[in-house]
C-alpha positions in Angstrom: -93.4 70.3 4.1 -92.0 66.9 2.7 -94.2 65.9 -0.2 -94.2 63.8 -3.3 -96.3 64.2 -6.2 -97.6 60.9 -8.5 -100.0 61.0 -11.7 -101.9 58.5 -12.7 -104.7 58.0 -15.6 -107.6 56.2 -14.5 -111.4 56.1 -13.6 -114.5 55.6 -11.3 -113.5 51.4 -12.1 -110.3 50.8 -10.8 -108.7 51.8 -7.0 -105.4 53.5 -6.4 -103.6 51.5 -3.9 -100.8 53.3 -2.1 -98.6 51.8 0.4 -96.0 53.8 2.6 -93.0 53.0 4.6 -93.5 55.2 7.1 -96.9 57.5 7.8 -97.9 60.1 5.7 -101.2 62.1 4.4 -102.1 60.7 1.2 -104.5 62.7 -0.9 -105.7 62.1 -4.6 -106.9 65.3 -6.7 -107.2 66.1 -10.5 -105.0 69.0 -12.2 -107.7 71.9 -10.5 -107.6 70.9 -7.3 -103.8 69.7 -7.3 -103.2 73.8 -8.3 -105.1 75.2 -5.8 -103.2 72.6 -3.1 -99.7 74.2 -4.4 -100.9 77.9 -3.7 -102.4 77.3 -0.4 -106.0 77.0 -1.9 -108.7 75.8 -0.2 -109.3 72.5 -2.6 -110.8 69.2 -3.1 -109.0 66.0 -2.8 -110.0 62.0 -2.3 -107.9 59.9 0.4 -107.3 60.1 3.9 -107.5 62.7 6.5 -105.3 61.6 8.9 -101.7 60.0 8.9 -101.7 56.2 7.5 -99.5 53.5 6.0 -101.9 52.1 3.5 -105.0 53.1 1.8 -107.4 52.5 -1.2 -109.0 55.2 -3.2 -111.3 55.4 -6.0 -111.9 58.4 -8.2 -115.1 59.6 -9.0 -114.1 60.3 -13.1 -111.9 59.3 -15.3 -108.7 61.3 -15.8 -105.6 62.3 -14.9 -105.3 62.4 -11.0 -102.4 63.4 -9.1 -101.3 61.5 -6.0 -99.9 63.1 -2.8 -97.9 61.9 -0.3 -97.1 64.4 2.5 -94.9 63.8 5.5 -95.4 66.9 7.3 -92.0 68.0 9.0 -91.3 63.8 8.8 -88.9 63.0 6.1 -89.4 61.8 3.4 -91.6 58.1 3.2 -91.0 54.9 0.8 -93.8 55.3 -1.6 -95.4 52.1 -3.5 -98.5 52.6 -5.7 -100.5 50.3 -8.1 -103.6 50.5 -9.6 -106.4 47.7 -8.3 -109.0 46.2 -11.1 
């Protein structure tokens, strides 16, 4: 599994923008959830289910929130991110 790993502070009023080169699954989670992910967990996450190139996500707390970019067997993508006001 290719994957990258982002953190980010921020709340219910702003949107994480992330943009790829390439497709990927991007998922958004807080610390919890992002350790459960690394064991195989069942866990929760906000984002996409499927493979995109861009997406928008907005968190339901503030906090710190990790963001996930995972390739699959793919190599590794060209990750932007930013937060939206």
């Amino acid at each position: 599994m290719s994957s990258q790993k982002y953190q980010v502070v921020t709340g219910p009023d702003r949107e994480i923008e992330v943009i790829l080169r390439g497709e990927a699954y991007v998922k958004v989670m807080d610390r919890v959830n992002l350790s459960k992910y690394q064991v195989g967990e069942d866990h929760e996450s906000h984002g996409e289910t499927g493979k995109v190139t861009q997406v928008r996500i907005k968190v339901p707390f503030l906090g710190r929130w990790f963001i996930i970019v995972d390739s699959g067997d793919e190599p590794k993508v060209s990750v932007e991110w930013r937060l939206l006001d």
